[in-house]
N, C-alpha and C positions, 0 to 999 in steps of 0.2 A: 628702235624699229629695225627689222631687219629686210631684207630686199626687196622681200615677198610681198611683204605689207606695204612696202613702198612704190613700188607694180600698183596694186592694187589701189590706191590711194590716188595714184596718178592717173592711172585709166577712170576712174569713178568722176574726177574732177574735169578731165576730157570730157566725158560724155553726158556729163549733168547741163551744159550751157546747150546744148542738141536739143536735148531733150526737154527744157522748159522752153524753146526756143518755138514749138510747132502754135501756132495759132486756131489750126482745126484739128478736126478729130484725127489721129494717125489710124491708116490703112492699116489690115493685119500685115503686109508686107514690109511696112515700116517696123511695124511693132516686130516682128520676126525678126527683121534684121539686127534690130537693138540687142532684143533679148539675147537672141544666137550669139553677138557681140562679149557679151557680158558673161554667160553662161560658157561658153567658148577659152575668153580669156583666163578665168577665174580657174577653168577646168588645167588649160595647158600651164600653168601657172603654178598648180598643186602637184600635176604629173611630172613637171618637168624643172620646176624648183627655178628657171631661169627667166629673163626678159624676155629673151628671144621665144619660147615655149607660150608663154604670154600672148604676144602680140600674132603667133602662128595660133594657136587655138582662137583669139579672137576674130580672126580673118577667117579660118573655118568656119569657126559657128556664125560669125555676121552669114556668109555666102549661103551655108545651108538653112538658117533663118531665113533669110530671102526669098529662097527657092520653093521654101514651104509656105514661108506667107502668100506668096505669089498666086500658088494654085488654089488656095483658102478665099481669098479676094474672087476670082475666078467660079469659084462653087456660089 
């Protein structure tokens, strides 16, 4: 395996105990923030070949998943 896949592996295994974790239905603002997370990381991960790329793109995309789940909740 190489680093990429090993990023990947490790964030996936983070964020699976979250996620079977919720008891009710998750908000779109949860759900945004997941996905953004995920989609985010995966992204800066491809782009930028590194952890660090990784873990910045998942902190983007968590934030702006957020933000848009937010006002979705709202409508």
């Amino acid at each position: 395996m190489n680093k990429q896949q090993i990023t990947k592996s490790i964030f996936c295994f983070a964020v699976f105990p979250v996620l079977t974790a919720c008891t009710t239905n998750p908000s779109k603002q949860e759900i945004g923030t997941v996905s953004g997370a995920v989609v985010g990381g995966i992204t800066g991960a491809a782009l930028t070949g590194s952890t660090v790329g990784a873990v910045g793109g998942a902190a983007a995309g968590a934030y702006i998943g957020h933000r848009i789940g937010g006002e979705l909740d709202r409508k």
